[in-house]
C-alpha positions as CSV (number, residue, x, y, z in Angstrom):
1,X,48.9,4.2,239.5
2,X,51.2,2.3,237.6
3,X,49.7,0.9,233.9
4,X,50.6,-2.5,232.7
5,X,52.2,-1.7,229.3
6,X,51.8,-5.4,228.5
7,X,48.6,-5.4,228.2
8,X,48.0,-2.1,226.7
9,X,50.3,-3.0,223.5
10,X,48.3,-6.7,223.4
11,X,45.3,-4.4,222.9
12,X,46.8,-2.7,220.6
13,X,47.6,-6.3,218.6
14,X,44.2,-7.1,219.3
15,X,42.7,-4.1,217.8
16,X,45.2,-3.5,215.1
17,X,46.2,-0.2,215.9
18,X,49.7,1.6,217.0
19,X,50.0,3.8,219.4
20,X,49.5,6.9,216.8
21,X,46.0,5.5,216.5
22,X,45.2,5.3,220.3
23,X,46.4,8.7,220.7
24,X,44.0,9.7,217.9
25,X,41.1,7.8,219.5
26,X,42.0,9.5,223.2
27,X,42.2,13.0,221.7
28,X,45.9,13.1,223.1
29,X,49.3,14.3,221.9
30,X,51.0,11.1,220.0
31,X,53.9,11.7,221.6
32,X,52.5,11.2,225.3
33,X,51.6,7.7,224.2
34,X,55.0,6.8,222.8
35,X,55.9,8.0,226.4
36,X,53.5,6.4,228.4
37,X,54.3,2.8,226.9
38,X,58.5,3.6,227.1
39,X,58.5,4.6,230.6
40,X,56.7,1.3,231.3
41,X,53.5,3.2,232.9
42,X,55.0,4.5,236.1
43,X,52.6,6.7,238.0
44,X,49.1,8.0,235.9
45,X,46.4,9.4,237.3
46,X,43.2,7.2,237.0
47,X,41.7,9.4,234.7
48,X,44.6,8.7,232.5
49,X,44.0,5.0,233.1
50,X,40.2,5.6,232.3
51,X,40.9,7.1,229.1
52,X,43.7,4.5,228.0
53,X,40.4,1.8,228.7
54,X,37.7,3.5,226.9
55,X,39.7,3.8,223.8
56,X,40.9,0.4,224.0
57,X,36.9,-1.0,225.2
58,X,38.4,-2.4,228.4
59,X,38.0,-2.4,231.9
60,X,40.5,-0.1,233.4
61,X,41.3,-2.4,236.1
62,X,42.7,-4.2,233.7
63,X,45.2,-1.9,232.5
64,X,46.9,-2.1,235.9
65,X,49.9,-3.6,237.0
């Protein structure tokens, strides 16, 4: 599945928070973050996606490209 960056850094905008603070909220390493919105979201698993949307309080289906 490929994410739609976009969106998840207008999330980010919405929410106030950088991508350290997503990776805090998802209980991930900051640096797979920084990677996940450089590489432009090519090919996550949907339980990646899943977790992206539940930090952010969105529907995952809306993190896709």
């Amino acid at each position: 599945m490929r994410l739609n960056t976009k969106r998840i850094r207008q999330e980010l905008d919405r929410l106030g928070w950088s991508p350290y603070r997503l990776s805090k909220e998802m209980k991930i390493a900051n640096q797979t973050v920084y990677k996940l919105l450089k590489d432009n979201g090519n090919s996550y698993t949907f339980k990646t996606v899943e977790k992206v949307a539940d930090a952010l309080g969105v529907n995952p289906k809306d993190l896709l490209s």
